[in-house]
LUMVOFI-441473 format. One line per 4 residues: number of its first residue (from 1); their letters; for each residue x, y, z of N, C-alpha, C. Coordinates in Angstrom, 2 decimals, padded with zeros to 5 digits. Example, Ala and Ser with C-alpha at 12.3 -4.5 7.8 and 13.67 -1.06 7.14 Angstrom:
<sites>
1 = as = 013.19 -005.69 007.80 012.30 -004.50 007.80 013.20 -003.30 007.80 | 012.85 -002.25 007.08 013.67 -001.06 007.14 012.90 000.03 007.87
</sites>
This chain:
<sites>
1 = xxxx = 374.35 094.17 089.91 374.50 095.12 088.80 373.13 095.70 088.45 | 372.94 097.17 088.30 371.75 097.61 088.00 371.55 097.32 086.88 | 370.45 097.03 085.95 369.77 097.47 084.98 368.93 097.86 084.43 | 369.66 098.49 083.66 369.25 100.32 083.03 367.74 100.08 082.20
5 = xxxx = 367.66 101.29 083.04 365.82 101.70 082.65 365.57 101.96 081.47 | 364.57 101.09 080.34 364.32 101.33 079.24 363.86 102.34 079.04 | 363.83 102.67 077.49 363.45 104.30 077.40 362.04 104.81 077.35 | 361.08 103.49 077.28 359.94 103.53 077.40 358.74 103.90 078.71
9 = xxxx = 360.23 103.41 079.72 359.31 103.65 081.21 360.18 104.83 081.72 | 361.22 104.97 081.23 362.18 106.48 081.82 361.04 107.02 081.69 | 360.54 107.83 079.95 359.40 108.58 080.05 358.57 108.39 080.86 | 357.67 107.34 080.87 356.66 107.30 081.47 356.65 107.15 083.01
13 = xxxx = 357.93 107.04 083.26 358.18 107.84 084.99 358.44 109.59 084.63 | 358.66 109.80 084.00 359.14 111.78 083.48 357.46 112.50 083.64 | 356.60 111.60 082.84 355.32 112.16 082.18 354.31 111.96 083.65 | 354.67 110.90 084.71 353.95 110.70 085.79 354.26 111.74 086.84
17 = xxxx = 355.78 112.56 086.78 355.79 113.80 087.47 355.72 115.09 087.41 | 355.80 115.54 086.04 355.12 116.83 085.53 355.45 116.95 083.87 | 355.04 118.00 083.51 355.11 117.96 082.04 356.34 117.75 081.72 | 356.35 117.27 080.72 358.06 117.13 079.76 357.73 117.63 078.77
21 = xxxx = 359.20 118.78 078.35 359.07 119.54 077.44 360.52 118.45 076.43 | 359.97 118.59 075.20 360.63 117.43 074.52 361.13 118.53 073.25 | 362.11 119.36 073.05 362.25 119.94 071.72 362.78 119.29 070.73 | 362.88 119.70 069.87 362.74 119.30 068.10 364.23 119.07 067.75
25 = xxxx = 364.72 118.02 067.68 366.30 117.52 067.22 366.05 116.74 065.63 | 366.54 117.31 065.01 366.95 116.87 063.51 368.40 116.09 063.16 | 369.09 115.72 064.09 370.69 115.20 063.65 371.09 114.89 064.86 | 372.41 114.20 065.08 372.82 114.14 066.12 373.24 114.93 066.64
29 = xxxx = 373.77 116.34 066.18 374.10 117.40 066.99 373.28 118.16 067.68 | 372.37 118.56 067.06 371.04 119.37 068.04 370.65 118.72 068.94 | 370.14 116.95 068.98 370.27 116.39 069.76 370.98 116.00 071.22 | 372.20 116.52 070.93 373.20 116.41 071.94 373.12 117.74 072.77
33 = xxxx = 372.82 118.87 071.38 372.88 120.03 072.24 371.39 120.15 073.27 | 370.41 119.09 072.95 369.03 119.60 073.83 369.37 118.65 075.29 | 370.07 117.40 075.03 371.05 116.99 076.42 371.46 117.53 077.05 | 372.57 118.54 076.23 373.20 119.62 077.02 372.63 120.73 077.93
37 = xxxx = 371.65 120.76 077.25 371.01 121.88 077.96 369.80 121.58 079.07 | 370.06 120.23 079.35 369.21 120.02 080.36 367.97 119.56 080.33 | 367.76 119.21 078.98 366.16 118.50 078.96 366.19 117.03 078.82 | 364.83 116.93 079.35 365.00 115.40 079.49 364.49 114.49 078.55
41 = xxxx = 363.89 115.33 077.75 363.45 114.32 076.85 363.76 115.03 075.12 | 363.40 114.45 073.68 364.09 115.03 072.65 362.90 114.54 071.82 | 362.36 115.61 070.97 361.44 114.65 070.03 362.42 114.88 068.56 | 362.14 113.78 067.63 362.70 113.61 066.60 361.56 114.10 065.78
45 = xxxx = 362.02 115.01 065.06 360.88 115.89 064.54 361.05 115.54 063.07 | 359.80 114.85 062.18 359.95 114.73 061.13 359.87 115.77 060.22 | 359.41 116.61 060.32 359.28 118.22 059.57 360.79 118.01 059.61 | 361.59 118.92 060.93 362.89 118.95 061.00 363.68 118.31 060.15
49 = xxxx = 363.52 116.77 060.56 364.27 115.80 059.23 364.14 116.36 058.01 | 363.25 116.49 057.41 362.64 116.52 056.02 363.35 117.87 055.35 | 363.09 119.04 056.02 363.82 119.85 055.49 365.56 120.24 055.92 | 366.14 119.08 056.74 367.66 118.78 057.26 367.57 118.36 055.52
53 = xxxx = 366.60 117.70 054.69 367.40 117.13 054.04 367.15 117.82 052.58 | 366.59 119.22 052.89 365.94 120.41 051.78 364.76 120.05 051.26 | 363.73 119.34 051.79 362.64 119.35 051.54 361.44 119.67 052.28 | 360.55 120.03 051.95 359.35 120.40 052.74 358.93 119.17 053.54
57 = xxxx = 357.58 118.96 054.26 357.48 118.31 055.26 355.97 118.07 054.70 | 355.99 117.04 053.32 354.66 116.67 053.05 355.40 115.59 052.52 | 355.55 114.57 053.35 355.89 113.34 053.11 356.75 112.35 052.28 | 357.90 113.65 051.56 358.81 113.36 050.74 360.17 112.34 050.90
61 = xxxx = 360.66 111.79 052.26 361.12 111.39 052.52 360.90 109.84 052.97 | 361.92 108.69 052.17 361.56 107.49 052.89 361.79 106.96 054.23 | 361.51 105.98 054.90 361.16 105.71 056.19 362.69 105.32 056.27 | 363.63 104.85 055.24 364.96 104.24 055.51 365.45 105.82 055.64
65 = xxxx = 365.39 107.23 055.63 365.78 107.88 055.37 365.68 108.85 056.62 | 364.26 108.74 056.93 363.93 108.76 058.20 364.61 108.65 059.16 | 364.63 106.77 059.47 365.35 105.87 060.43 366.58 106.19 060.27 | 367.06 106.52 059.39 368.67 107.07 059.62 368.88 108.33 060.67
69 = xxxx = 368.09 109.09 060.34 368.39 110.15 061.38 367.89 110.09 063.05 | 366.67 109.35 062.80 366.73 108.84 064.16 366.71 108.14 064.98 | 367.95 107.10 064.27 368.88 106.48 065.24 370.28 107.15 065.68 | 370.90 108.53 064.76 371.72 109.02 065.28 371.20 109.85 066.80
73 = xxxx = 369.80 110.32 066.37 368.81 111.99 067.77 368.78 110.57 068.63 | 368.87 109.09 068.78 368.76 108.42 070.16 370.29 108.19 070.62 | 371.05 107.94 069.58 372.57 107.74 070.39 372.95 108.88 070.62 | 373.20 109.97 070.29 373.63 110.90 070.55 372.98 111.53 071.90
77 = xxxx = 371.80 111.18 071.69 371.32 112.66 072.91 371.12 111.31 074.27 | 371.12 110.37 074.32 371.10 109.54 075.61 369.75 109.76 076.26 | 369.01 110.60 075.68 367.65 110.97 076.03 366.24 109.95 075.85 | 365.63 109.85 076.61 363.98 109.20 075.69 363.64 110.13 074.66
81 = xxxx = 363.50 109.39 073.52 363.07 109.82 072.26 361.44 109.88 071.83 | 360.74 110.99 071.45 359.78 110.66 070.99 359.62 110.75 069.12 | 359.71 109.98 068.81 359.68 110.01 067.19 358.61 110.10 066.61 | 358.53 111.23 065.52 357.45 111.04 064.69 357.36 109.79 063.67
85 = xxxx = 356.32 109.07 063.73 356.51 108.04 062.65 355.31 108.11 061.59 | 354.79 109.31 061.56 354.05 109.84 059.96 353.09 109.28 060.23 | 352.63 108.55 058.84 351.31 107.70 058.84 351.38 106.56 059.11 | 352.80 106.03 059.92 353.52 104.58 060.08 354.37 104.24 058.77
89 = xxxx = 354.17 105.50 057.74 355.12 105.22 056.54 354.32 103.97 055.55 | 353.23 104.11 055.62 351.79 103.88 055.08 350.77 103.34 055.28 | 350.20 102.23 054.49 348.57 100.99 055.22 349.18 100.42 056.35 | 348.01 099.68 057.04 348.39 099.54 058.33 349.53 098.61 057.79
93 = xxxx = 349.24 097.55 057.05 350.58 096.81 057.15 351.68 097.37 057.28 | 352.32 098.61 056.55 353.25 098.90 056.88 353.67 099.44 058.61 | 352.79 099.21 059.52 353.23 099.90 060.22 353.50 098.83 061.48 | 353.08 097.45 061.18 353.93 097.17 062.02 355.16 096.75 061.67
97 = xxxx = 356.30 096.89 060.78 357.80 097.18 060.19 357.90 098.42 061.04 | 357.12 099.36 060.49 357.65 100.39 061.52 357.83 100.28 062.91 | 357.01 100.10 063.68 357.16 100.05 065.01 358.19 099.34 065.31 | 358.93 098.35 064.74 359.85 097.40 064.91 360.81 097.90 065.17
101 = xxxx = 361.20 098.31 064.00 362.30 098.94 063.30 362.54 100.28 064.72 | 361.33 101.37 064.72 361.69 102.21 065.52 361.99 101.60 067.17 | 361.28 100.76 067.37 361.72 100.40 068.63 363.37 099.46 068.88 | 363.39 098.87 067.60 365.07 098.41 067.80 365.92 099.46 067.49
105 = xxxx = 365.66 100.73 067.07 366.63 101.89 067.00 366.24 102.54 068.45 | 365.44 102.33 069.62 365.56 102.13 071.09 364.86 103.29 071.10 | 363.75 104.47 070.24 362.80 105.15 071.06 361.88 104.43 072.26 | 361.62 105.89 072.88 360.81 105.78 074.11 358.81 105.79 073.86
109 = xxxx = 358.99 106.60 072.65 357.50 106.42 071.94 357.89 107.30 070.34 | 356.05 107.16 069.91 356.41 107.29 068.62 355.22 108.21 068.01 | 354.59 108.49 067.53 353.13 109.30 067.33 353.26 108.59 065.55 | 352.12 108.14 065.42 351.55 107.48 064.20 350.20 108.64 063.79
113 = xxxx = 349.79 108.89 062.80 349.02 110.16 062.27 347.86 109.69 061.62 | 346.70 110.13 061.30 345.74 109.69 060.48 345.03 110.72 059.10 | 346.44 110.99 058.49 346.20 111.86 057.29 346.69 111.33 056.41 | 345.84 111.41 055.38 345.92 109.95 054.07 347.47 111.02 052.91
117 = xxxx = 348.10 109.67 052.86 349.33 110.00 051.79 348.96 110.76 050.21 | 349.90 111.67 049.95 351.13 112.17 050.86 350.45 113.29 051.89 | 350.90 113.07 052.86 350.80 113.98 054.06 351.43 115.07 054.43 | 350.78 116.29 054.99 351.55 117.90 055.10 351.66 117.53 056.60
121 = xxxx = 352.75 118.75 056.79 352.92 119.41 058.03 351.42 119.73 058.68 | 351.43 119.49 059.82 350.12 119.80 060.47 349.41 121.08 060.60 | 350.50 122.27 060.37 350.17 123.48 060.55 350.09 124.30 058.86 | 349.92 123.08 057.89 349.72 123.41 056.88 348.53 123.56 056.24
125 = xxxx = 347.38 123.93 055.46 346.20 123.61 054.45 345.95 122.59 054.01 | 344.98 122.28 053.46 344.69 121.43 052.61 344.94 120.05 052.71 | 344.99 119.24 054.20 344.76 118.14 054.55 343.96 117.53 053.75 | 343.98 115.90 054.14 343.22 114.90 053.96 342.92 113.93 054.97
129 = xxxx = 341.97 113.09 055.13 342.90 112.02 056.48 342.05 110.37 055.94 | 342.86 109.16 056.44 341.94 108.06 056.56 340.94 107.70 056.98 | 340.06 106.68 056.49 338.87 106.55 057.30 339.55 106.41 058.91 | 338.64 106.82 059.88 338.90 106.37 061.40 339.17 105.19 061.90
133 = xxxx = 338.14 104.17 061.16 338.80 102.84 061.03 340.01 102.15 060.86 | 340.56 103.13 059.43 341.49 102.36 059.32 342.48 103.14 060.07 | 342.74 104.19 060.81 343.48 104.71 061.79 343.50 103.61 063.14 | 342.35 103.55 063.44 342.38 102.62 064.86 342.80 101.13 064.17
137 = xxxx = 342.93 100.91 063.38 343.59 099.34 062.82 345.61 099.40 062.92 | 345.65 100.46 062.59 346.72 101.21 062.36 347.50 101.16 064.09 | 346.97 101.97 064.87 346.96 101.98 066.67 346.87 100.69 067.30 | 345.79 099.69 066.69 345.81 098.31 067.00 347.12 097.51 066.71
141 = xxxx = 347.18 097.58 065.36 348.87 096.97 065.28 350.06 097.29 066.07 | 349.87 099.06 066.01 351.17 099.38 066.58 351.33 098.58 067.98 | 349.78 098.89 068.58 349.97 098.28 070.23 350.15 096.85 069.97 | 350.06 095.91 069.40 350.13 094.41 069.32 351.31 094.15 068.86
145 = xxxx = 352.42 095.19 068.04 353.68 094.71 067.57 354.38 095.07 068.35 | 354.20 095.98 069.68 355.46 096.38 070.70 356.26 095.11 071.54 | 357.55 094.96 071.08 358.01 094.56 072.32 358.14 094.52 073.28 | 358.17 095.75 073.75 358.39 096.52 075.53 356.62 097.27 075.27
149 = xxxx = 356.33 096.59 076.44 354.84 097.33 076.48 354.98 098.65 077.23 | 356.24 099.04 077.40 356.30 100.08 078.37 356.48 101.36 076.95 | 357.13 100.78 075.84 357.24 102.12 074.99 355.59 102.52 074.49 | 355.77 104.05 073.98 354.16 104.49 074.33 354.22 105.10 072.75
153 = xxxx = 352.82 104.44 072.74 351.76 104.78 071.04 350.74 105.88 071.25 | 351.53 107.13 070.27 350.74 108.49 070.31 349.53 108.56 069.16 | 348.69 108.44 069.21 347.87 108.85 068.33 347.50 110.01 067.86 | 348.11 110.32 066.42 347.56 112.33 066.27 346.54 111.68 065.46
157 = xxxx = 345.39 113.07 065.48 344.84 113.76 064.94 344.73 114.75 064.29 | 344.87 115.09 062.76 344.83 116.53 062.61 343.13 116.80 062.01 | 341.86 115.91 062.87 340.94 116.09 062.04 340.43 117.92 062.42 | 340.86 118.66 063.34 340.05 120.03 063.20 340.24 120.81 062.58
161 = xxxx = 341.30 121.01 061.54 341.32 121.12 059.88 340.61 121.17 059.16 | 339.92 119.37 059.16 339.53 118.69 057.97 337.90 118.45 058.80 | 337.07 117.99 059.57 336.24 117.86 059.93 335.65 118.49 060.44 | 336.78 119.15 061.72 336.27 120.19 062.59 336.69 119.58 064.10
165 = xxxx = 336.28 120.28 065.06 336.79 120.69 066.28 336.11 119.06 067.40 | 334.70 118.71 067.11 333.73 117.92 067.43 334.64 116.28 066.83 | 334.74 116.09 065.68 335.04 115.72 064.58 336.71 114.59 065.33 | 337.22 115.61 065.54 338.86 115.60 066.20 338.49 115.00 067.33
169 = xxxx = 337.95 115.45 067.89 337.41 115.05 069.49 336.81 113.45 069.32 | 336.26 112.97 068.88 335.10 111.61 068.35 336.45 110.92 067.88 | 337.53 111.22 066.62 338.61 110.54 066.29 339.26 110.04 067.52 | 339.62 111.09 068.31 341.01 110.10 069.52 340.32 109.56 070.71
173 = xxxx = 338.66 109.61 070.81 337.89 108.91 071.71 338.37 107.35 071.29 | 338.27 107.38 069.91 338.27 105.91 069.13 340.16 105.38 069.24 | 340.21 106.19 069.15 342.33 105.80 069.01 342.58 105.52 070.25 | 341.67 105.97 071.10 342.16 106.03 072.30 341.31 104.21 072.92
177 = xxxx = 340.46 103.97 072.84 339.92 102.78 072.26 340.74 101.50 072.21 | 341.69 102.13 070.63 342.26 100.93 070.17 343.36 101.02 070.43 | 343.93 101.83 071.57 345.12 101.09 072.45 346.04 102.20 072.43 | 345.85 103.26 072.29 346.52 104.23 071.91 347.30 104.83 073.45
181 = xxxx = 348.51 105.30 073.66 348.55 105.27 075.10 348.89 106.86 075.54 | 348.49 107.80 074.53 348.45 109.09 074.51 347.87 109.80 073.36 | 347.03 110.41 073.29 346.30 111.89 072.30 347.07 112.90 071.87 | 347.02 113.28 070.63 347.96 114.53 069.99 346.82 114.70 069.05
185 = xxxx = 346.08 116.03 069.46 345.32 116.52 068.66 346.08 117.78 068.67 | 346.12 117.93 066.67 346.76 118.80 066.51 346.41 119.88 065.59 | 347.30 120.68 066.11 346.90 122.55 065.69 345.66 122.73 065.95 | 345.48 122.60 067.27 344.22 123.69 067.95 344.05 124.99 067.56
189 = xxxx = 343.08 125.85 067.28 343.68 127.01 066.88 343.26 128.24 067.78 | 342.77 127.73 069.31 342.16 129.10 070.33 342.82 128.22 071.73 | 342.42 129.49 072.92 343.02 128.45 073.49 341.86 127.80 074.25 | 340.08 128.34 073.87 339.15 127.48 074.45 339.49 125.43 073.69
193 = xxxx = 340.03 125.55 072.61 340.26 124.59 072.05 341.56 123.53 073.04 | 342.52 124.21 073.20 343.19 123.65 074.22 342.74 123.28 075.24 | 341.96 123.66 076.53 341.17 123.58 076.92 340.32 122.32 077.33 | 339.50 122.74 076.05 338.76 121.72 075.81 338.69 120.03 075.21
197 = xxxx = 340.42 119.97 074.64 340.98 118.93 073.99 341.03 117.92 075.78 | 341.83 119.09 076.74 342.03 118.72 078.23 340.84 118.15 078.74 | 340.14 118.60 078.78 338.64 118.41 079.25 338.06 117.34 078.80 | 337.91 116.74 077.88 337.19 115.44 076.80 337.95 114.77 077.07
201 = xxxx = 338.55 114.28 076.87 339.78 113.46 076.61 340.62 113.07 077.92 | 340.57 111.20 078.34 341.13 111.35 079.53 342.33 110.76 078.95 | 343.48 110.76 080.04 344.68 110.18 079.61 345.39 110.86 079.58 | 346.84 110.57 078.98 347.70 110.89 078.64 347.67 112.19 077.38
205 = xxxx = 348.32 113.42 077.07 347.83 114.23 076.16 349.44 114.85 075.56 | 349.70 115.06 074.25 350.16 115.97 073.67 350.31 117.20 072.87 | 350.44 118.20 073.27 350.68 119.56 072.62 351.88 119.85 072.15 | 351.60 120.42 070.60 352.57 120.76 069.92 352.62 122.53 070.20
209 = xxxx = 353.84 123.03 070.82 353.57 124.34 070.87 354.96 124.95 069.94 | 354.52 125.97 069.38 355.30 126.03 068.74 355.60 127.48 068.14 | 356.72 128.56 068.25 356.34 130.31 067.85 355.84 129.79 066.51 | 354.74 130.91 065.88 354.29 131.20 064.86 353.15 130.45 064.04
213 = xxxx = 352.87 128.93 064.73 351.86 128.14 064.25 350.53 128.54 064.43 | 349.80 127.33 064.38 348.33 127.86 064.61 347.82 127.91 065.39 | 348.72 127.43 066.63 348.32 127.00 067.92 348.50 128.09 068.57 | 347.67 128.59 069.33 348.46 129.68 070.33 349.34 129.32 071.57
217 = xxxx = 350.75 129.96 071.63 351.45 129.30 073.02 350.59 129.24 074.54 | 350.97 129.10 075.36 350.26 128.43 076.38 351.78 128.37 077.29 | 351.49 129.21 078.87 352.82 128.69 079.58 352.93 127.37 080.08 | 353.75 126.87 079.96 353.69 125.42 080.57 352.90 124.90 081.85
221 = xxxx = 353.09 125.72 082.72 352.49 125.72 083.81 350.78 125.32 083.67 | 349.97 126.53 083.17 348.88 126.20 082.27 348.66 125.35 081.76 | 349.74 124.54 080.69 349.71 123.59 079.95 349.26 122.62 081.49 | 350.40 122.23 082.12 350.20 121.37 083.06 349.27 121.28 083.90
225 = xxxx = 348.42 122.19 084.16 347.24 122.32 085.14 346.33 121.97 084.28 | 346.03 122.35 082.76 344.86 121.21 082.42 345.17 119.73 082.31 | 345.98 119.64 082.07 346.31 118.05 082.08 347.59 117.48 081.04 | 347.94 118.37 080.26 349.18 117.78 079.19 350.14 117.52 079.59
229 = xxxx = 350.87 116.34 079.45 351.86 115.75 080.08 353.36 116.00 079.07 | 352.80 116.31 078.23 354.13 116.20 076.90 353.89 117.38 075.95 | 354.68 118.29 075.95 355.33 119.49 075.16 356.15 119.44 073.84 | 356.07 119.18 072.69 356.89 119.32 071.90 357.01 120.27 070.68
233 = xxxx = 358.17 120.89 070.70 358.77 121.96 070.24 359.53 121.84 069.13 | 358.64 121.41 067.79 359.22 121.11 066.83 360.26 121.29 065.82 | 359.80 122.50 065.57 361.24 123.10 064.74 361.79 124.67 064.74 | 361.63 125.10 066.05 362.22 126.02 067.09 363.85 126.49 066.66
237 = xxxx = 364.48 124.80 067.03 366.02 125.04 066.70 366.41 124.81 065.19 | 365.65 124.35 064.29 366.03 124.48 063.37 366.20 126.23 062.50 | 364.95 126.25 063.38 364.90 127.90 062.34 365.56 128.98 062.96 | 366.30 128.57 063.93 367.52 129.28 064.79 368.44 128.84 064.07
241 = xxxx = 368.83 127.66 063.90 369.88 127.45 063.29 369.95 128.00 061.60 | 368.76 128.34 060.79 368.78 128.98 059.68 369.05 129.93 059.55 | 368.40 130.77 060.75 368.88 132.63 061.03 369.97 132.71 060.89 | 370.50 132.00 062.18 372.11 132.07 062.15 373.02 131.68 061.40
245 = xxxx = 372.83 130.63 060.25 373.46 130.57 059.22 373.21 131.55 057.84 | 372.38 132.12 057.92 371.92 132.71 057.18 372.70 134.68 057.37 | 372.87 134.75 058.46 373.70 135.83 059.01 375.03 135.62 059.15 | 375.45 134.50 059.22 377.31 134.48 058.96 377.42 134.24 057.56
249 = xxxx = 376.85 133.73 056.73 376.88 133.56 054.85 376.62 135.38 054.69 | 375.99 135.97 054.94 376.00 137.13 054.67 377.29 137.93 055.33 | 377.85 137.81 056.05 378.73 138.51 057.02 380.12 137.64 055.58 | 380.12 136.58 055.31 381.15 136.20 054.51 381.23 136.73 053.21
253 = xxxx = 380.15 136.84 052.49 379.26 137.18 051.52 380.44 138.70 051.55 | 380.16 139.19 052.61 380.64 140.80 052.45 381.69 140.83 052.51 | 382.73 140.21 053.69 384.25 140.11 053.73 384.72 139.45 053.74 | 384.31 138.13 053.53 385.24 137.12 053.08 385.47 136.25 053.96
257 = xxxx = 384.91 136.85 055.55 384.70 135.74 056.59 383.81 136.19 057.79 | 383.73 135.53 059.19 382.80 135.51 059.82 383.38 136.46 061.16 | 384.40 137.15 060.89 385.06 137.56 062.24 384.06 138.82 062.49 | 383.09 139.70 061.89 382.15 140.25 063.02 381.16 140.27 063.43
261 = xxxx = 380.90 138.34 063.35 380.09 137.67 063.94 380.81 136.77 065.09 | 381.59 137.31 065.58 382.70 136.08 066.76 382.02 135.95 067.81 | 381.49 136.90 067.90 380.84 136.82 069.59 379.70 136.11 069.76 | 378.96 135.72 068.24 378.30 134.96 068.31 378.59 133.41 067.61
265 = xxxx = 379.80 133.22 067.43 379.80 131.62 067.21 380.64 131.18 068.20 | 380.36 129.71 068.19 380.82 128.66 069.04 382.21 128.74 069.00 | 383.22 128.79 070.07 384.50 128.75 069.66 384.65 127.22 069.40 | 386.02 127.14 069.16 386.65 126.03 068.20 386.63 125.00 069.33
269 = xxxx = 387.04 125.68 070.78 386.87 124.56 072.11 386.15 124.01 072.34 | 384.66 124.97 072.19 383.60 123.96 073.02 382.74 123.19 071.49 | 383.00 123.58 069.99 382.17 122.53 069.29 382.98 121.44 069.30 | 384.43 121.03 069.67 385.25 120.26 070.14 384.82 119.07 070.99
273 = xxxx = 384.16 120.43 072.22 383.45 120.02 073.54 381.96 119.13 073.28 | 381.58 119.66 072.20 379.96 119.11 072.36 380.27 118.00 071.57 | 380.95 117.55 070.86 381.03 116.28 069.79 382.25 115.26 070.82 | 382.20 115.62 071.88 383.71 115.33 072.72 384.76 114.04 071.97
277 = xxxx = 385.16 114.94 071.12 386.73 114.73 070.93 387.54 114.42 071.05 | 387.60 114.75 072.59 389.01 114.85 073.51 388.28 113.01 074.01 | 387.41 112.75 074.34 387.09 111.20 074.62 387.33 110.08 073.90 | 386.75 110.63 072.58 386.44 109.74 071.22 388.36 109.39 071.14
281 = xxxx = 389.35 110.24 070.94 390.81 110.24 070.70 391.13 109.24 071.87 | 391.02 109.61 073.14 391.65 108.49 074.31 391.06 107.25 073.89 | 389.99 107.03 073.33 390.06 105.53 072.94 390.81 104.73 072.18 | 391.90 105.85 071.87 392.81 105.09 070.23 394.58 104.54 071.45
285 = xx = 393.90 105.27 072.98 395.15 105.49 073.62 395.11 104.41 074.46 | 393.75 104.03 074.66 393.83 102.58 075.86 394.29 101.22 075.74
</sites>
């Protein structure tokens, strides 16, 4: 009998053959739909979460609140998960609970942050961050509380914000140090900065690319020839999914329903199809 490849080394067989592009799932449905569509990997995007649940993405949400949603983006999408896990959801102590917790809800990795509470969106102003120290104490735990040494500890950075470009660079030398088993320096804002994140920095690397941030896009290809192994596409489908709700409420708004918007919604078969239905029912039949 085979047994099945944890989700920790799936990735890290994905990331050893070319980039993985990981987009932004907030629920179990988007989740399923980034399955569907052929990708192999899903990041659980805490921004995403945060405002799934009408709030902004400066740290308003608890970690039980969190973990709820992504343990549905791992059952649902059957995918390796990369989860945001904030600042570990606080001092280092708290973070090895976290790692626990996220690894018995079965992610493949996790990215832990070093911006002091409460914490913004990365592509936001007015940061703060922890001493470096206590970041690499933080990376130390996470790596010493893993069960499966195969699941992988992201270390972000958002110091080129807050310190500067040099600054950022010196931070994930050190994270990288204390056991860290991939770099996410984040919101570069040129693309000599991209670049150059590639260049310094050996290992494993993550880029957040994303329309409209601070980062400038980058084709993957590019991406992959300097060296980034991991792509994630944070909240892409969410703000698709706002447009588009936001254009059938208006289309109802006017007549009372959505019929000359048909051609653009899901028929009744296939959201049937994507939540499969027709499976979930034969189990009531066996």
């Amino acid at each position: 009998m085979n047994t099945p490849v944890k989700p920790g080394a799936l990735l890290r067989q994905q990331l050893a053959n070319d980039i993985v592009v990981a987009p932004g799932a907030y629920d179990g449905l988007s989740a399923r739909l980034v399955a569907a569509a052929g990708f192999s990997a899903v990041y659980a995007s805490g921004g995403a979460i945060a405002r799934a649940a009408g709030y902004p993405d400066i740290g308003l949400l608890s970690f039980t609140e969190v973990m709820d949603r992504v343990e549905k983006i791992v059952d649902a999408s059957g995918l390796p998960v990369v989860a945001d896990a904030d600042t570990g959801f606080g001092g280092s102590a708290n973070v090895e609970r976290t790692v626990r917790i996220m690894e018995r809800a079965g992610v493949a990795a996790f990215h832990i942050e070093d911006q002091s509470f409460p914490k913004r969106c990365g592509h936001l102003d007015d940061k703060s961050l922890v001493d470096a120290e206590e970041m690499c104490r933080k990376v130390h735990i996470a790596r010493q509380t893993l069960a499966d040494a195969d699941t992988l500890v992201i270390a972000r950075t958002d110091a080129i914000a807050v310190e500067g470009f040099d600054a950022a660079i010196a931070r994930a030398e050190r994270y990288l140090k204390a056991g860290a088993d991939m770099i996410f320096v984040e919101a570069p804002e040129t693309l000599e900065q991209i670049r150059a994140i590639a260049d310094r920095l050996p290992g494993l690397k993550l880029i957040n690319m994303f329309y409209g941030g601070k980062t400038p896009l980058v084709p993957l290809p590019d991406l992959a020839a300097m060296g980034y192994r991991l792509a994630i596409i944070p909240s892409d489908l969410q703000r698709a999914a706002i447009h588009a709700m936001q254009a059938t409420l208006a289309a109802i708004k006017q007549t009372g329903d959505s019929s000359a918007l048909a051609d653009q919604l899901t028929s009744f078969k296939e959201r049937e199809e994507i939540v499969q239905t027709k499976r979930y029912l034969a189990l009531d039949t066996q």
